[in-house]
Each structure stands twice: as structure tokens, then as C-alpha cells.
C-alpha positions in Angstrom: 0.0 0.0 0.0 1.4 3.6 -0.8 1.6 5.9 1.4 -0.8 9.2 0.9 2.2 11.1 0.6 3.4 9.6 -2.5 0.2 10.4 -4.4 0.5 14.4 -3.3 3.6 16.2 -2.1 1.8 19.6 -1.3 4.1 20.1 1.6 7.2 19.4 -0.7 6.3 22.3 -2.8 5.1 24.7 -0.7 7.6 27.2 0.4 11.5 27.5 -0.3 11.2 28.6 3.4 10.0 25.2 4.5 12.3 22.5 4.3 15.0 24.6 6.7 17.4 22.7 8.9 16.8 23.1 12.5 18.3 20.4 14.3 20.5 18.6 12.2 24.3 18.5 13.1 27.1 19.0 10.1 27.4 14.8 10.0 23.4 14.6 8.9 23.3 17.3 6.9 26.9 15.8 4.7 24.7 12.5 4.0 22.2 14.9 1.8 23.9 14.8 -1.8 25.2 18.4 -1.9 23.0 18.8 -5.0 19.8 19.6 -2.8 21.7 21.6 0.1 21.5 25.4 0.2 24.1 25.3 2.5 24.0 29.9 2.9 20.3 29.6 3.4 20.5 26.6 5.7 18.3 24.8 4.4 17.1 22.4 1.7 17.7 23.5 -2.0 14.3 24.6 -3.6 13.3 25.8 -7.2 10.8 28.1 -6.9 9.1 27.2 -4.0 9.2 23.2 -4.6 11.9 21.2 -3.4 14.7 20.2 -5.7 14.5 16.3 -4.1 11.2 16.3 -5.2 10.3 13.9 -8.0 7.1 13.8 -9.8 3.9 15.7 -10.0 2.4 17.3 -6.8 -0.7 16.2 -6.6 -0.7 12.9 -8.7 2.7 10.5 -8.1 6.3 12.2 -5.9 8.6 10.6 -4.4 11.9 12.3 -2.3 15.0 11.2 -3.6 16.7 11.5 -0.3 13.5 10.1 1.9 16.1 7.9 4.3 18.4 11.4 5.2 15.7 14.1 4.9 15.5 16.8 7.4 13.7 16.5 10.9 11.2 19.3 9.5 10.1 16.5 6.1 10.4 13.5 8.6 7.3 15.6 11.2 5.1 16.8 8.8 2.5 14.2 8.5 -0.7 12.7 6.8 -3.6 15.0 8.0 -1.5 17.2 10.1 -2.2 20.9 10.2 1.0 21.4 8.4 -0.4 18.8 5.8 -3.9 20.5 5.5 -2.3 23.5 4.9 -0.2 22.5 2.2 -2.6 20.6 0.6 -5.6 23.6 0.2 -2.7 25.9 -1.8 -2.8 23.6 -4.5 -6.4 22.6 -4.5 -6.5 19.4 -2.8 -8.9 18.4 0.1 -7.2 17.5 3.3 -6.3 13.9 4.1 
């Protein structure tokens, strides 16, 4: 069974401001491929306001291509959550 997030990532896309390290040490943070770290902003690389780990279409089939060393802020937003809901109106969708 897929998991609701795979069939939506709203929260993936919703703000460049979003996916911003807060409690990861130097060691986690070097496990992301460089590719996807905004290392002056502190935070994950974004292109516009999506996520640059993001693969797919937001609202149909995503997947993160660094899921197993994502940052604390991806690994609490959950299914449902008010974070979620949020995410999930801006681009139309109803919440989980």
C-alpha cells in the first residue's frame, strides 16, 4: 500500500522557506547529496518554492530522492497534520 504522501507532495512544494534545517548536526546534513543543500540559506535547495528532491507531480505520483536522510522538518510533517492540510488547500487538494 502507498503511502498518501506519495500520491500528493503539497508540503514538498510549498515554500522554499519550508524545508529549513533546525536540528541537524554537520554529519546529517553531509549525507544529503550536496545537489539539494542550500548550504548559505540553511536549508534544503528549492526551485521556486518546490523542493529540488522532489520527484514527480504534486498532486498525482512524488517521491523524495533522499527520503532515508531528509530533514527532521520532512520526517514531522504528517498525513492529516495541520502542516499537511495546509499544504494541501494551496494547491487545490482536500485534506487527508
Amino acid at each position: 500500500m502507498s503511502s498518501p504522501c506519495q500520491e500528493c507532495g503539497a508540503c514538498c512544494a510549498y515554500s522554499a522557506e519550508w524545508p529549513r534545517f533546525s536540528i541537524e548536526d554537520d554529519a546529517e546534513i553531509a549525507l544529503i547529496p550536496a545537489a539539494y543543500v542550500d548550504d548559505p540559506a540553511g536549508r534544503m535547495r528549492c526551485e521556486g518554492d518546490r523542493c529540488s528532491a522532489l520527484d514527480g507531480e504534486v498532486g498525482r505520483a512524488v517521491r523524495c530522492r533522499v527520503y532515508a536522510v531528509r530533514p527532521e522538518v520532512c520526517r514531522t510533517c504528517e498525513p492529516g497534520d495541520p502542516e499537511c492540510d495546509m499544504a494541501r488547500r494551496r494547491y487545490g487538494m482536500a485534506p487527508v
